[in-house]
ZAMARGU-4260 file (C-alpha; in steps of 0.2 Angstrom, whole numbers, plus 5000, padded with zeros to 4 digits):
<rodrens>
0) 4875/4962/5015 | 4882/4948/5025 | 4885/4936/5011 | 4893/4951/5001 | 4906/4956/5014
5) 4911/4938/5016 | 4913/4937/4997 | 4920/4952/4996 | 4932/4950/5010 | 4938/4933/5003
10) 4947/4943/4991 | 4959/4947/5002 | 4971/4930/5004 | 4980/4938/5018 | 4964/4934/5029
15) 4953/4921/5032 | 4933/4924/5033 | 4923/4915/5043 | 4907/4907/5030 | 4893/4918/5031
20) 4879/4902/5035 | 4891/4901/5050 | 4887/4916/5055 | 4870/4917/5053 | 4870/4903/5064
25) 4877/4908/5077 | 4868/4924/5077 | 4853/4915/5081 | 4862/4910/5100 | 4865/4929/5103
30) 4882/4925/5107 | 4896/4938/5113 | 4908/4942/5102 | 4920/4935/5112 | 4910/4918/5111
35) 4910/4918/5092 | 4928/4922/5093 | 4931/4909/5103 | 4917/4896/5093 | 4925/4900/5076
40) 4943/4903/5080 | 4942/4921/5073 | 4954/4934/5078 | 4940/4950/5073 | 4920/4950/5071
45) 4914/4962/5060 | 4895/4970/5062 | 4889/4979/5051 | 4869/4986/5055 | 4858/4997/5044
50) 4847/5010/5051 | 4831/5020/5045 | 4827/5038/5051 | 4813/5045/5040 | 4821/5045/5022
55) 4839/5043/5027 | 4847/5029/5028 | 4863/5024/5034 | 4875/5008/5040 | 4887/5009/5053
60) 4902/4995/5052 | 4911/4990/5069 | 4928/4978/5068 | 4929/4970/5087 | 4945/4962/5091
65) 4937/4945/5099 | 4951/4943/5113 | 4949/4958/5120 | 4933/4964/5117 | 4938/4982/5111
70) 4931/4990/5095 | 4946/4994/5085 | 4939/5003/5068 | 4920/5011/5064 | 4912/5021/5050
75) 4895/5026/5048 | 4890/5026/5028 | 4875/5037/5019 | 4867/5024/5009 | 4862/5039/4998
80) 4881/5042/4995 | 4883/5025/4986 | 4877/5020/4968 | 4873/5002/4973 | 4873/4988/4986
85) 4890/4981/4977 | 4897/4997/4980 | 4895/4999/4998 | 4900/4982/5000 | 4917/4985/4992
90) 4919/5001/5001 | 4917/4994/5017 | 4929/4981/5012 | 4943/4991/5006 | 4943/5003/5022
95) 4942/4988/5032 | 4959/4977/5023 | 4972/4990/5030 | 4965/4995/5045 | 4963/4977/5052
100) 4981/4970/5045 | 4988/4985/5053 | 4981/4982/5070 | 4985/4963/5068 | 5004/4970/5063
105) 5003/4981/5079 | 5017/4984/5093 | 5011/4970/5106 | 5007/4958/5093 | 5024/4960/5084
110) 5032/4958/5103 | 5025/4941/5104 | 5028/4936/5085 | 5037/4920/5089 | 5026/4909/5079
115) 5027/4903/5062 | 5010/4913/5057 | 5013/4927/5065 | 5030/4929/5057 | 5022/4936/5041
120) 5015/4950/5052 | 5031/4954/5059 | 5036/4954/5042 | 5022/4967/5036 | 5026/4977/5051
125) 5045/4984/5045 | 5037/4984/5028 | 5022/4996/5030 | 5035/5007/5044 | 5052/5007/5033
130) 5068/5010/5040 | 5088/5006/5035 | 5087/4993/5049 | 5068/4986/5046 | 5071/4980/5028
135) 5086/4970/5033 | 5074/4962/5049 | 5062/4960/5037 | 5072/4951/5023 | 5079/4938/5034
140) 5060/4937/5039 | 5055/4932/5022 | 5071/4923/5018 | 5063/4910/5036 | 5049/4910/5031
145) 5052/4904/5014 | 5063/4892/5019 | 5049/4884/5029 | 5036/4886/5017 | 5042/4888/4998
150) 5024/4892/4990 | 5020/4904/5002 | 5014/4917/4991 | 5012/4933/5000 | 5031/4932/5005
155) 5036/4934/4989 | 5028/4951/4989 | 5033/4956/5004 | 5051/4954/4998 | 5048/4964/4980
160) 5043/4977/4993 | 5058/4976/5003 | 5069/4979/4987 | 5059/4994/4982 | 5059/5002/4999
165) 5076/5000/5000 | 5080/5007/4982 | 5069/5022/4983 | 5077/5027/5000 | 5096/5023/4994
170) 5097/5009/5006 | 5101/4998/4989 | 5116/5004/4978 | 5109/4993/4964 | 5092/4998/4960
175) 5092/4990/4942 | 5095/4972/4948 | 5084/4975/4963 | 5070/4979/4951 | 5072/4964/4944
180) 5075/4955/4959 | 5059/4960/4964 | 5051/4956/4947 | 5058/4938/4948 | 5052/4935/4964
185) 5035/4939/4960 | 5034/4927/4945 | 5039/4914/4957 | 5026/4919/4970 | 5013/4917/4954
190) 5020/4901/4951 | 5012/4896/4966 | 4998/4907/4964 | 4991/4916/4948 | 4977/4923/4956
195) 4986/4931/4971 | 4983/4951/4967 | 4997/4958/4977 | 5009/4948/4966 | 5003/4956/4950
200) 5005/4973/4958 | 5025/4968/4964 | 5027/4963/4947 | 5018/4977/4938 | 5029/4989/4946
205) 5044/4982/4945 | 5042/4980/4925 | 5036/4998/4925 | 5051/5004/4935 | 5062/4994/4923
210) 5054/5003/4907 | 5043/4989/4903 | 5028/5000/4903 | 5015/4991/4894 | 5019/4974/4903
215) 5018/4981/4916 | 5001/4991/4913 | 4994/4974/4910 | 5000/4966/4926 | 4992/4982/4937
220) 4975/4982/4928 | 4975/4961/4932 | 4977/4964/4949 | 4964/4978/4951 | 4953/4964/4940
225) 4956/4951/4954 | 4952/4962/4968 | 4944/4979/4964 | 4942/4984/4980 | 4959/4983/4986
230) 4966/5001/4986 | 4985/4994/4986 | 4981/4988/4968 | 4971/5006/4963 | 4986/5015/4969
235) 4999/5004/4962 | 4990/5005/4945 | 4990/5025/4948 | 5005/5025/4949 | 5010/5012/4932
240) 4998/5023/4924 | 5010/5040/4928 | 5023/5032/4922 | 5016/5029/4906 | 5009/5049/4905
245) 4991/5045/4907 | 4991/5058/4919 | 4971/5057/4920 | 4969/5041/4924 | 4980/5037/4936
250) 4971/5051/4945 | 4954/5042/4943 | 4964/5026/4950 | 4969/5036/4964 | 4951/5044/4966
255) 4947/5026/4969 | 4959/5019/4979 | 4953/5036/4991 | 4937/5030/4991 | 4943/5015/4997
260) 4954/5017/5010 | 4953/5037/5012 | 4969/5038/5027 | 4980/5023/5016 | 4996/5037/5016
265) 5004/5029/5000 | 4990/5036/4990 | 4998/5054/4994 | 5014/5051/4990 | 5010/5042/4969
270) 4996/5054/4968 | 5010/5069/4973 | 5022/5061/4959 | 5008/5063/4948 | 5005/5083/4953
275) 5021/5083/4951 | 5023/5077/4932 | 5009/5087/4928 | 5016/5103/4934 | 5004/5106/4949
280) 5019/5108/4960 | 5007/5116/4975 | 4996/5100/4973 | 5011/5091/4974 | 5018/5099/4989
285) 5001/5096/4998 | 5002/5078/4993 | 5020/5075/5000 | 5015/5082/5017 | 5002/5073/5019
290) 5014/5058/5017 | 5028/5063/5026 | 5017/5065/5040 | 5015/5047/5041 | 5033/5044/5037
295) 5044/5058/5040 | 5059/5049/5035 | 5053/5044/5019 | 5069/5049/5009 | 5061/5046/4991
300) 5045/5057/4996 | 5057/5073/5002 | 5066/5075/4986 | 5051/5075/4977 | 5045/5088/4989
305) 5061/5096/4985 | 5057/5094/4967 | 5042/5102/4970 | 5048/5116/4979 | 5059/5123/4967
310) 5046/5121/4954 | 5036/5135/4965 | 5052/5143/4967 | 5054/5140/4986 | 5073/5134/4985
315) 5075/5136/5006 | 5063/5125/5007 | 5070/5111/4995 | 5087/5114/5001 | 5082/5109/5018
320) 5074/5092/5013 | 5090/5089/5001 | 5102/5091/5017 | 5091/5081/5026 | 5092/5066/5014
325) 5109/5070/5012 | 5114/5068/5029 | 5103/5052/5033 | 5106/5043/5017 | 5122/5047/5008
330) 5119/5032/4993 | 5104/5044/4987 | 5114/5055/4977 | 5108/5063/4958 | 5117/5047/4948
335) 5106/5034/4959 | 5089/5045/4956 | 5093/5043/4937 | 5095/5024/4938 | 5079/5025/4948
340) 5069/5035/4935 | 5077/5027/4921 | 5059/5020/4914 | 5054/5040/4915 | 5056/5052/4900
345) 5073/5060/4897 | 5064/5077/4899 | 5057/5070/4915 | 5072/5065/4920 | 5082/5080/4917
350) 5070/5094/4923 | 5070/5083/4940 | 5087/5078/4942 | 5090/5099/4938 | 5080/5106/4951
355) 5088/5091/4963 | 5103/5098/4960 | 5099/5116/4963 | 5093/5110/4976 | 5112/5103/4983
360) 5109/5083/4979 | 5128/5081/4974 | 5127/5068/4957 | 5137/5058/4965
</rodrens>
């Protein structure tokens, strides 16, 4: 298990693992964690142990912050519940990715982001928590960063992210050449990297929101195929896929990237825009909130609540999130949700931009 959790977990390029013969050797000192922190330069130890209780079995993961000696993420797993070794292995990966790049991106450790390497973290930070403000800290973050270090890769990303945060929430009056700002950016990052999964997902979206739905399909399902465990990639593909009307599967896509990373909020919001398009406007509802409970300022998810609303015929309701966008982000106005949907079905399109403004979103 050992030796598949590294492998696994060197999928990830935002992280780097520790060998797994390493390890083994040093579990042979019965060392702290703090000591094989402090032996291997590593930030987190990972333990993983399997127990036996008559016919159960189960393994129970721990991520230990080295420094500090705190545990900062469990889970206990029925081996029964898993199809195979691979499976658990991936599993126990894909929960572990977000939860240990969001404790790495944290409050105190952004305070003291000074630091070339930690940058990239700060960086991540205003990404994964969007505001007006962040996106613009975090641009200029990107923009230093690749000043210094041209191929860095994940930067590239990072900035696609930045455009499409800022499109969907009306902090970009130009969503079109966003988009493929975003898109261009990406094929530079290959450039540097072809393997780098996070790149194919920017570029994948950013082709499906410009209507390019089949290159962009292509770019999402590479990324899965480069990392299968990652549940950014699952739910960027879910989210291609309802796009492109397979409605189905990017419900499966959104199954897995669930299994995967069950608390990862932007699984609720693609997998409400998917309710959504099918017409399952309560499903969709439930979806959003679960979202916006995360990030209640999340303009894009509110008028699809709204959206929602009035599809169950609960116009108080979507009036209120229409005011509220309207209010904090004048720019998001019925003409920029058409350019923003503009790789979506004219029917699409016109039912949602209808009940929008029903709703009160002024066109324009």
């Amino acid at each position: 298990m050992t030796r598949a959790l590294t492998a696994e977990l060197g999928r990830f390029s935002q992280i780097g693992i520790v060998s797994a013969a390493t390890m083994f050797a040093l579990a042979k000192r019965q060392l702290t964690v703090k000591e094989i922190g402090k032996t291997t330069g590593a930030d987190y130890v990972l333990e993983v142990a399997v127990h036996r209780q008559d016919k159960a079995t189960h393994a129970f993961a721990h991520l230990v912050d080295a420094q500090e000696e705190v545990e900062v993420w469990s889970a206990r797993y029925d081996l029964a519940q898993t199809s195979s070794h691979d499976e658990l292995t991936g599993v126990i990966s894909g929960n572990l990715f977000q939860v240990l790049m969001k404790h790495a991106a944290g409050p105190p450790a952004i305070e003291e982001a000074v630091q070339r390497d930690k940058l990239y973290l700060k960086a991540f930070y205003h990404v994964e928590r969007p505001t007006a403000k962040g996106m613009v800290v975090a641009r200029r973050l990107c923009e230093r960063l690749l000043a210094a270090e041209p191929d860095h890769a994940l930067i590239r990303e990072t900035l696609a992210w930045v455009d499409f945060h800022s499109c969907f929430n009306g902090w970009s009056s130009e969503p079109i050449q966003a988009f493929r700002r975003a898109g261009d950016g990406a094929r530079a990052g290959l450039r540097c990297d072809d393997r780098e999964a996070c790149l194919h997902s920017a570029l994948g979206l950013a082709e499906t929101y410009l209507g390019n739905l089949q290159t962009g399909l292509g770019c999402l399902r590479r990324a899965v195929a480069l990392n299968p465990n990652d549940a950014e990639c699952s739910t960027w593909l879910g989210i291609g896929l309802t796009y492109a009307g397979d409605l189905e599967g990017a419900q499966a896509a959104f199954a897995r990237a669930t299994l995967l990373s069950p608390d990862y909020h932007p699984i609720f919001l693609f997998r409400g825009d998917a309710e959504y398009a099918a017409g399952n406007y309560d499903a969709a509802t439930a979806s959003f909130d679960r979202f916006l409970m995360v990030l209640p300022e999340y303009h894009w998810a509110r008028l699809l609540r709204a959206a929602s609303y009035v599809g169950i015929g609960d116009l108080k309701s979507a009036r209120r999130d229409v005011s509220f966008v309207s209010r904090e982000s004048p720019t998001l106005t019925g003409k920029h949700v058409d350019q923003l949907q503009q790789a979506r079905s004219p029917e699409f399109r016109n039912k949602l931009l209808s009940r929008l403004s029903a709703a009160g979103l002024p066109w324009k």
